[in-house]
C-alpha positions as CSV (number, residue, x, y, z in Angstrom):
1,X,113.4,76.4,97.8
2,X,113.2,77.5,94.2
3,X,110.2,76.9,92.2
4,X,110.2,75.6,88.6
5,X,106.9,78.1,88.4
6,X,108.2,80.0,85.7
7,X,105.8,80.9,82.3
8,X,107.2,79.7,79.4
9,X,106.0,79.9,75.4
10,X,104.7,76.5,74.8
11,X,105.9,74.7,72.1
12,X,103.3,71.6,71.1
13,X,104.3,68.3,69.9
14,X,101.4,67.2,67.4
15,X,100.0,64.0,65.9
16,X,101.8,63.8,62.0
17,X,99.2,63.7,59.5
18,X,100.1,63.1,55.7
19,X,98.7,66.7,54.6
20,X,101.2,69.3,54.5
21,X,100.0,72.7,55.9
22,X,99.7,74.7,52.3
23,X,96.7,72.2,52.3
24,X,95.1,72.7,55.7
25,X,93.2,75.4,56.1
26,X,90.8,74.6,59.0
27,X,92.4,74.2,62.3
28,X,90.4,73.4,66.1
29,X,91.9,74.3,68.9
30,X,91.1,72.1,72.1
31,X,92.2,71.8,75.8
32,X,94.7,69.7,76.4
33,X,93.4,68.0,79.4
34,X,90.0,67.0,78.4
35,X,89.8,68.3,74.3
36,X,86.8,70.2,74.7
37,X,86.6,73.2,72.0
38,X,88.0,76.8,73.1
39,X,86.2,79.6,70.8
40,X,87.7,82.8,71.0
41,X,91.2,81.8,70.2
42,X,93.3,84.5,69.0
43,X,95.9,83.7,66.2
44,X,98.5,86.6,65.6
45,X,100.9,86.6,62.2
46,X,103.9,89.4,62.4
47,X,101.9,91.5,64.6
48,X,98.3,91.2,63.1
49,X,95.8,89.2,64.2
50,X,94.4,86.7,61.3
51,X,91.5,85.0,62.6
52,X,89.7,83.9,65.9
53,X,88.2,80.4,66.2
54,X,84.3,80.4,66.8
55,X,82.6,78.5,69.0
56,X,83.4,75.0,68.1
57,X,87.1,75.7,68.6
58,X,87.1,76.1,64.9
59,X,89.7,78.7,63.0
60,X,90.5,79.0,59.3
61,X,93.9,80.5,58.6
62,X,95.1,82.1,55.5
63,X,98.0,80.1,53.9
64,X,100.1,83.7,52.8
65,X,101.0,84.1,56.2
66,X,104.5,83.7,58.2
67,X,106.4,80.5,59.4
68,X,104.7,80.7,62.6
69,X,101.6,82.2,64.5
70,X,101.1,83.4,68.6
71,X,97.9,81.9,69.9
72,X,96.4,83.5,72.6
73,X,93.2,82.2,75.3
74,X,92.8,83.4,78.2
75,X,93.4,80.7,81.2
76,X,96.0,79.1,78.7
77,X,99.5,79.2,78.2
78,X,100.1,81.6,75.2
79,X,101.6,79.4,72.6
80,X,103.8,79.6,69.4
81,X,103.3,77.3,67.1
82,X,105.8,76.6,63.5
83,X,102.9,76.6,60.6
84,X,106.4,74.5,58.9
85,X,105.9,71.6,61.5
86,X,102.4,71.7,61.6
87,X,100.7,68.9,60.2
88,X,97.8,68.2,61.8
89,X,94.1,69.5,62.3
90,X,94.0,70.3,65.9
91,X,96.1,72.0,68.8
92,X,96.2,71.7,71.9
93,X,96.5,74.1,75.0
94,X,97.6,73.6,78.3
95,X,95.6,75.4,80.9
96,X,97.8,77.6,83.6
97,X,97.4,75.4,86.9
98,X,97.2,76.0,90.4
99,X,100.3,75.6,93.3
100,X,100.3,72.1,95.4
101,X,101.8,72.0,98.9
102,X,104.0,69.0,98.9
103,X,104.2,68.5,102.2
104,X,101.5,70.2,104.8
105,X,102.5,71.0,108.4
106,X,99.7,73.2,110.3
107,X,101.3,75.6,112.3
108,X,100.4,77.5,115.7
109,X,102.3,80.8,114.8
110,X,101.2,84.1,114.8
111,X,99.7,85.4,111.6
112,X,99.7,89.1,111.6
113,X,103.4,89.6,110.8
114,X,103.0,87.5,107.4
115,X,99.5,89.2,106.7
116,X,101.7,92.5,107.5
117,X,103.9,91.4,104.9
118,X,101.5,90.4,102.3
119,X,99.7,93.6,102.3
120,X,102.7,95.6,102.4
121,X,103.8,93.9,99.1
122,X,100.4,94.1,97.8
123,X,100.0,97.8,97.9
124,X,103.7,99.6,97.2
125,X,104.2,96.3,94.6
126,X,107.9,97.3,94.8
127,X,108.6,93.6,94.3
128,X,106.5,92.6,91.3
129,X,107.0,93.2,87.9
130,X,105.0,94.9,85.6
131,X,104.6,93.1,82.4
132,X,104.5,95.3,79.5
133,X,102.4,93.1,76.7
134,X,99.3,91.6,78.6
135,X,96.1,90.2,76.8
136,X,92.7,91.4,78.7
137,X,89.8,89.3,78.3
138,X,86.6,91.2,79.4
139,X,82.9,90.6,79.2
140,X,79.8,91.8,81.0
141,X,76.7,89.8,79.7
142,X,72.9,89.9,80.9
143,X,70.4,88.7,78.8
144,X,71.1,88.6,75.3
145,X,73.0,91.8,75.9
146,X,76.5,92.8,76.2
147,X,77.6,95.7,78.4
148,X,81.4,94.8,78.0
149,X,83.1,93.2,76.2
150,X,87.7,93.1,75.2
151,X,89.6,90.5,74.0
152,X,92.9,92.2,73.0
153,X,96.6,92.4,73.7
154,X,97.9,95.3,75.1
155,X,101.1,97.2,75.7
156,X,102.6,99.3,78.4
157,X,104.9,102.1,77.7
158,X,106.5,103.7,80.9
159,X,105.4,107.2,80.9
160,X,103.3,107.1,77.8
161,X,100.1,104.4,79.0
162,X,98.7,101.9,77.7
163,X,98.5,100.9,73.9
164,X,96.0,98.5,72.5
165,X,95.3,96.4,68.8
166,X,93.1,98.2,66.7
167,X,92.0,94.9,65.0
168,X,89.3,93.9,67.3
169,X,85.9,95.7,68.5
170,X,85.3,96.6,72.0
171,X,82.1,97.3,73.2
172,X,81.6,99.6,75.9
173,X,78.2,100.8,77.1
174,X,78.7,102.8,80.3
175,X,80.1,106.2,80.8
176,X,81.8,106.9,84.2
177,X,80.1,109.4,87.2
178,X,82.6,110.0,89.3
179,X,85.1,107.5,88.5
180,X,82.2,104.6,88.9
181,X,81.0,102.7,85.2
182,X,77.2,103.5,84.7
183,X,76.0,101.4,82.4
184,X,73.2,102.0,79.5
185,X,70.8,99.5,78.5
186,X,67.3,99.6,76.9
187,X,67.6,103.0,77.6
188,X,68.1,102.2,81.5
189,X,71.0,103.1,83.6
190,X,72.3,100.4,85.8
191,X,75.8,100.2,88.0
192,X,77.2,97.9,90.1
193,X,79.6,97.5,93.6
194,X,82.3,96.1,91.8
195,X,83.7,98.1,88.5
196,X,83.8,95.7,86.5
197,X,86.0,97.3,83.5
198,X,88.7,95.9,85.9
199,X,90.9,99.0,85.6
200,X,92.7,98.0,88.4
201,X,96.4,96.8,87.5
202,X,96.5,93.9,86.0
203,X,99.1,93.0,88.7
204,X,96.9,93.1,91.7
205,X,93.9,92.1,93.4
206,X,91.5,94.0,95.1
207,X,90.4,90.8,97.2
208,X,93.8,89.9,98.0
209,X,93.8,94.0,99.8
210,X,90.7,93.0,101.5
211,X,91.3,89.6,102.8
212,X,95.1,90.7,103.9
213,X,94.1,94.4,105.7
214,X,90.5,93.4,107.6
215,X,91.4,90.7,109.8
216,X,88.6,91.2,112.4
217,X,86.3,89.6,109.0
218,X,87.9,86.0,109.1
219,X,89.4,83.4,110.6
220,X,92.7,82.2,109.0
221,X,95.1,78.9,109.5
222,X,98.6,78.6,108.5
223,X,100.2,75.3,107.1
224,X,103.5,75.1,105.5
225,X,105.9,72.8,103.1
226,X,109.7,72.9,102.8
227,X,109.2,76.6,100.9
228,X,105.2,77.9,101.2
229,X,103.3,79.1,103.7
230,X,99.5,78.5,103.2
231,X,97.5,81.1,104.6
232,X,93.4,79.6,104.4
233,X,90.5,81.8,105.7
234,X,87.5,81.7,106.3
235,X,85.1,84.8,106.9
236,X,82.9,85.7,110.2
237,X,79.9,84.9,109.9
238,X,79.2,88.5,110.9
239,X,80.6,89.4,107.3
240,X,77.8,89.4,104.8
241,X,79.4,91.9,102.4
242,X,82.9,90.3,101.1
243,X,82.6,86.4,103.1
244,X,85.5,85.2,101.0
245,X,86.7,82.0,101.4
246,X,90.3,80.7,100.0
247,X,93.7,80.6,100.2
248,X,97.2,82.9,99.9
249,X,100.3,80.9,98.8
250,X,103.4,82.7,100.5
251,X,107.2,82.3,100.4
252,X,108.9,81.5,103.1
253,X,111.8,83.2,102.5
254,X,110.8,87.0,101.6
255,X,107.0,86.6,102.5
256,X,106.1,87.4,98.9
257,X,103.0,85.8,97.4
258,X,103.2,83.4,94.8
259,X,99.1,82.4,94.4
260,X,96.1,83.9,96.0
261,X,92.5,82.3,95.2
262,X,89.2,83.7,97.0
263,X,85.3,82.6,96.5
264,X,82.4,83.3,97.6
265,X,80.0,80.1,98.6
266,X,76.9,79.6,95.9
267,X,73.8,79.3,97.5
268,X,74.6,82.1,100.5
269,X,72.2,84.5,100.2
270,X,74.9,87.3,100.2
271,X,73.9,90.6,98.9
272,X,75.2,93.9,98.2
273,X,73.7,97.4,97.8
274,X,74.8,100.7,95.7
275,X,73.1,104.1,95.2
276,X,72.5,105.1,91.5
277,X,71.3,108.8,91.7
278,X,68.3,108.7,93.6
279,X,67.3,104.7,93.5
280,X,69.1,102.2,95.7
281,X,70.0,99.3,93.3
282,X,69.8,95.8,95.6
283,X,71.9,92.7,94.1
284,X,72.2,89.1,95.3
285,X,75.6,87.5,94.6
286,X,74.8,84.4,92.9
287,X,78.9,83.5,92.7
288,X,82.3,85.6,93.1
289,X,85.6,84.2,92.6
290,X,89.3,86.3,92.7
291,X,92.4,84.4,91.6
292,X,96.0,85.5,91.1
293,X,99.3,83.6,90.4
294,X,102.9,84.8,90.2
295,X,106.1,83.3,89.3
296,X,109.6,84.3,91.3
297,X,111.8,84.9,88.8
298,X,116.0,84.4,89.2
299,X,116.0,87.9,90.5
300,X,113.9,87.6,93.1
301,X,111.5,89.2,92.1
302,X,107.3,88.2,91.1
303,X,106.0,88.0,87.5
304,X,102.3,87.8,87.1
305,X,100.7,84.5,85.5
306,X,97.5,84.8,85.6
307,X,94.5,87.3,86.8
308,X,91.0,85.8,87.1
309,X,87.9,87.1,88.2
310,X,84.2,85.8,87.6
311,X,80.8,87.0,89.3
312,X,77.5,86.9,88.8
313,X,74.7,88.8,90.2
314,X,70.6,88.3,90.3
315,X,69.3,92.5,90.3
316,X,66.5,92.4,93.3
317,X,64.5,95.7,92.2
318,X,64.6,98.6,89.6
319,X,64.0,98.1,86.0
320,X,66.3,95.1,85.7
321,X,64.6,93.0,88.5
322,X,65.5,89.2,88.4
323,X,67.8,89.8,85.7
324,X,71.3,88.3,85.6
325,X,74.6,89.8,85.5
326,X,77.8,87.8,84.7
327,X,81.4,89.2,84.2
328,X,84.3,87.4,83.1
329,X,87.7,88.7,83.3
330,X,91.1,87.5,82.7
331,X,94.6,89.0,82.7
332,X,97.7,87.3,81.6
333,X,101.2,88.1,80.2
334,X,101.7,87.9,76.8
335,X,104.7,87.2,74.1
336,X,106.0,90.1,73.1
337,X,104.9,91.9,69.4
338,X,105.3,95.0,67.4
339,X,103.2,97.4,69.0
340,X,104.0,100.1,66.4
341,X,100.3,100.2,65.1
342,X,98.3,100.0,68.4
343,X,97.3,103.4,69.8
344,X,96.9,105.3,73.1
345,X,93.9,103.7,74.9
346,X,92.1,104.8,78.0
347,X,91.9,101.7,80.5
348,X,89.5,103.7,82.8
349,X,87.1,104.6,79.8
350,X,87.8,101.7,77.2
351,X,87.9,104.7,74.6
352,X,91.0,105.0,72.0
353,X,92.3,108.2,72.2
């Protein structure tokens, strides 16, 4: 069965206003489903970016700019929008959505050679493509403080790395020890058991490694449609550390995974431990959630959609007792752009080189 899965640019059809654009200025941009405000919208003009909307959704463009713009939100559809057709106040954009079974049949087969399969593609990746412009969204918060925070497109040159817009600030408080982020704040060095730069390829997920290679930690069921295999799991209840509860959406016909989602139940008292030179930091996982999507392109081969991961933990002891730690990051293909002005950047250290 083939999929109509595939990412498109969205073109919007908007309500006609008498203005023309030369005279609108102010633009919100809303979700489409229930029109609540999005802030931190990106608009890009020939390869710039021009403005970001604020936290009413709210955006003021210049009107010297080019026929059209790129807007870009992560857990949306990146859009392109004609400034010459727009005549109204508002846009709208249409979150990336999750795969339905059509049909569910639960299954007595044997699991292990599909899991086989799913971690094999997982690790060598041979048959997913690598997109090269992505946007990363990135923040670690706690407090009123950030640790970490990106909201920029990026671009991948084969043999070269990673480039990355020089329009918009990234903060960056950690160094790395070993390869692990320690973070500085109030003059206090904290770290956690996740790395939460996500430096990681964008496409791939550490949970779906886990979930797929340690099967002794869950229990799984297998349904099916006319073309998917759904894989759900459940963890032991001996496993305390990763008890990840979800799904993995699989084709039927190579095995390769279309959508994988993963959380962890709020109100367990699950909780993880990490040494930090000579003080063992204790954390309680308030919520963790993984989630990735691909598309199976005419080739036969996966494009990523989306890469979402959200956590937040309560610190236990230390300096930061009781405080409150919340990352948010997103991953997502973007259209492409000139990339002739970004510059070499370090995805392990966040520094431009």
């Amino acid at each position: 069965m083939k999929r109509s899965l595939f990412k498109s640019v969205l073109f919007l059809a908007l309500p006609v206003i008498s203005n023309t654009y030369a005279q609108k200025t102010l633009i919100q941009v809303l979700d489409k489903g229930d029109h609540a405000p999005l802030p931190h919208v990106l608009f890009y003009a020939n390869a710039k970016a021009i403005a970001t909307s604020d936290a009413h959704g709210s955006v003021t463009l210049p009107n010297t700019i080019s026929d059209s713009v790129t807007v870009v939100k992560e857990d949306y559809y990146d859009t392109i929008i004609n400034l010459r057709q727009l005549n109204a106040d508002q846009i709208f954009l249409r979150k990336i959505g999750t795969t339905q079974l059509t049909e569910v049949v639960v299954l007595k087969r044997n699991i292990q050679d599909i899991l086989d399969q799913v971690y094999a593609h997982a690790t060598s990746l041979k048959n997913i493509n690598f997109p090269k412009y992505i946007h990363t969204f990135n923040v670690l918060s706690t407090r009123s403080d950030t640790l970490l925070f990106m909201n920029n497109r990026l671009c991948f040159v084969k043999g070269k790395g990673c480039f990355i817009e020089q329009e918009h600030q990234i903060i960056s408080h950690f160094t790395l020890e070993n390869n692990i982020p320690v973070f500085d704040l109030d003059h206090f060095k904290i770290s956690f058991n996740n790395n939460f730069t996500h430096a990681n390829s964008p496409i791939n997920s550490l949970e779906l490694l886990y979930v797929a290679r340690y099967r002794d930690e869950f229990v799984y069921t297998i349904s099916e449609d006319d073309g998917l295999y759904k894989v759900s799991f459940t963890p032991q209840r001996s496993n305390k550390s990763y008890p990840y509860s979800g799904y993995i959406m699989i084709d039927k016909e190579d095995l390769g995974v279309y959508e994988f989602s993963a959380q962890i139940s709020s109100g367990q008292n699950y909780k993880r431990n990490l040494a930090l030179h000579d003080e063992i930091l204790n954390f309680q996982i308030l919520n963790e959630s993984s989630y990735i999507r691909y598309e199976k392109n005419e080739n036969g081969n996966y494009d990523l959609v989306k890469y979402a991961y959200d956590c937040g933990l309560k610190a236990l002891n230390g300096h930061f007792k009781n405080a409150v730690f919340v990352n948010k990051c997103r991953k997502e293909p973007t259209p492409d752009f000139d990339a002739s002005s970004c510059v070499l950047f370090n995805v392990m250290t966040y520094a431009k080189k």
